[in-house]
N, C-alpha and C positions, 0 to 999 in steps of 0.2 A: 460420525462421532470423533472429537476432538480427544487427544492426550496431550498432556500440560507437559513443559516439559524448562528449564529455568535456565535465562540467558547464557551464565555464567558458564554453561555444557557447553554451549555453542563456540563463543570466546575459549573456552581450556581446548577445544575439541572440533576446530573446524570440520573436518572431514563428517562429522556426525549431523552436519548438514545435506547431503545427501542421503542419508539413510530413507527406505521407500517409507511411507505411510503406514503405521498398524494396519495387521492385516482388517480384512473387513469390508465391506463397500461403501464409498462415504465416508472418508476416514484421512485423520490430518493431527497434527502438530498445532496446540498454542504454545507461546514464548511465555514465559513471565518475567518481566525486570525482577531482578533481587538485588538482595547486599551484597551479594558476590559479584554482581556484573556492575558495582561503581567502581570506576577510576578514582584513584587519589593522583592531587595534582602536584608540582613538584612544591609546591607550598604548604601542601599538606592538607587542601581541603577537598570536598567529595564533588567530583564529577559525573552526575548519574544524567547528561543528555544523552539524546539516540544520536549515533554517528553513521552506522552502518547497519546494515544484513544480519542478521533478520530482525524486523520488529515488533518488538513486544507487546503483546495485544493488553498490556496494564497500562501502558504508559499514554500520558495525552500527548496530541500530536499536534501538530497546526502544521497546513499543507496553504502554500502561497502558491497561486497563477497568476501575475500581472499584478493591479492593485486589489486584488481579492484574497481571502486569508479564509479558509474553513478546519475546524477542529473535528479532526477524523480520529477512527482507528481501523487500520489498517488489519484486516483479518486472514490468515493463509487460502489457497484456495485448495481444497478436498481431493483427495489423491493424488495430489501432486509433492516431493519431497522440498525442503523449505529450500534449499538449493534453488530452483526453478524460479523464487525471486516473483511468483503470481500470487497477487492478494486483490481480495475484492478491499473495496475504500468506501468505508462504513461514514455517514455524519454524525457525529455527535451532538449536534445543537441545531436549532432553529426548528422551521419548520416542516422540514424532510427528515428529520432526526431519526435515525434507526434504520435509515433506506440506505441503497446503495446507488454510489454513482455507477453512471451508465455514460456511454463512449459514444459521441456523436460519429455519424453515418456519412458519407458521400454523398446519399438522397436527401441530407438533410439538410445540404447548401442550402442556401438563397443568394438571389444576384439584389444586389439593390440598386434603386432610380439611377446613382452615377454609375455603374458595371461593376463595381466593388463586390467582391465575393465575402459572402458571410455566411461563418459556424456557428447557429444559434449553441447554446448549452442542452445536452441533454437533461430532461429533471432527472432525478433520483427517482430510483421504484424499490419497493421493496424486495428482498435481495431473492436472487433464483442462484442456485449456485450452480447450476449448469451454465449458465445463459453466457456465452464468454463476452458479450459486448459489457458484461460488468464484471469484467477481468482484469487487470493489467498487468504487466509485467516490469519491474524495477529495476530498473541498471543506471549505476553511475555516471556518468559525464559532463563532462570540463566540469570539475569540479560542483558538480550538486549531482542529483539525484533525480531523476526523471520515468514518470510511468508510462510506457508505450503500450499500445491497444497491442492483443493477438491477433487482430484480423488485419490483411490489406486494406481492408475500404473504410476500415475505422481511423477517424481523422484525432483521435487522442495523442496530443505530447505534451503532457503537463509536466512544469519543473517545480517540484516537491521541495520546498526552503521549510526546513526544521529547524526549531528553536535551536540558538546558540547560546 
């Protein structure tokens, strides 16, 4: 069971990003973008992108890998507190829409004809919220935003380019 809970808390209140989960089992935190969590710019007009931690499961997203562009929304993952930075990566469009990405495997190399080593993509399945290979974890670097698998043998490092 999710509790809603409005960006703006997060921004006035960082620390209340660690606070644990309602109690419960299966139990988490949604964000909602509001009016309180836009930026005014020094020109005076509204600045409602995502810039940072945590994200708001209202807002459209677009996640870049390479020359690939998919519109996600990024969902918390369940007893975990939004601190921890772990969201399953929901698709929004096409024809996996509503499934969850899943984190390719070590087993799931292939060598091809020159010796070249290739990571096929995992497809999306429909979301297990246990399952942590459709987990990731979000942390910043060199300047973007990057989701690393929780497993050692999961070969996931996507860098997350949000609309600017």
């Amino acid at each position: 069971m999710y509790v809603t809970k409005p960006l703006s808390l997060y921004r006035r209140s960082p620390q209340s990003l660690s606070l644990p989960p309602p109690e419960g089992p299966n139990s988490g935190y949604l964000v909602l973008h509001d009016d309180e969590s836009v930026e005014i710019t020094c020109c005076g007009c509204a600045d409602d992108r995502v810039k940072d931690l945590p994200f708001p499961q209202n807002k459209d997203l677009t996640v870049g890998y390479g020359s690939d562009d998919d519109e996600v929304t990024f969902i918390p993952v369940l007893s975990q507190p939004l601190s921890s930075n772990r969201y399953h990566v929901i698709l929004r469009t096409g024809k996996h829409k509503g499934e969850a990405c899943t984190n390719s495997r070590e087993e799931d190399m292939e060598i091809d004809c020159c010796g070249c080593t290739n990571v096929p993509d995992a497809k999306p399945k429909p979301l297990e919220p246990s399952d942590v290979n459709q987990q990731v974890e979000i942390v910043p670097r060199e300047g973007r935003i990057v989701g690393v698998s929780l497993l050692p043998d999961l070969l996931i490092q996507m860098g997350f380019l949000l609309p600017s």
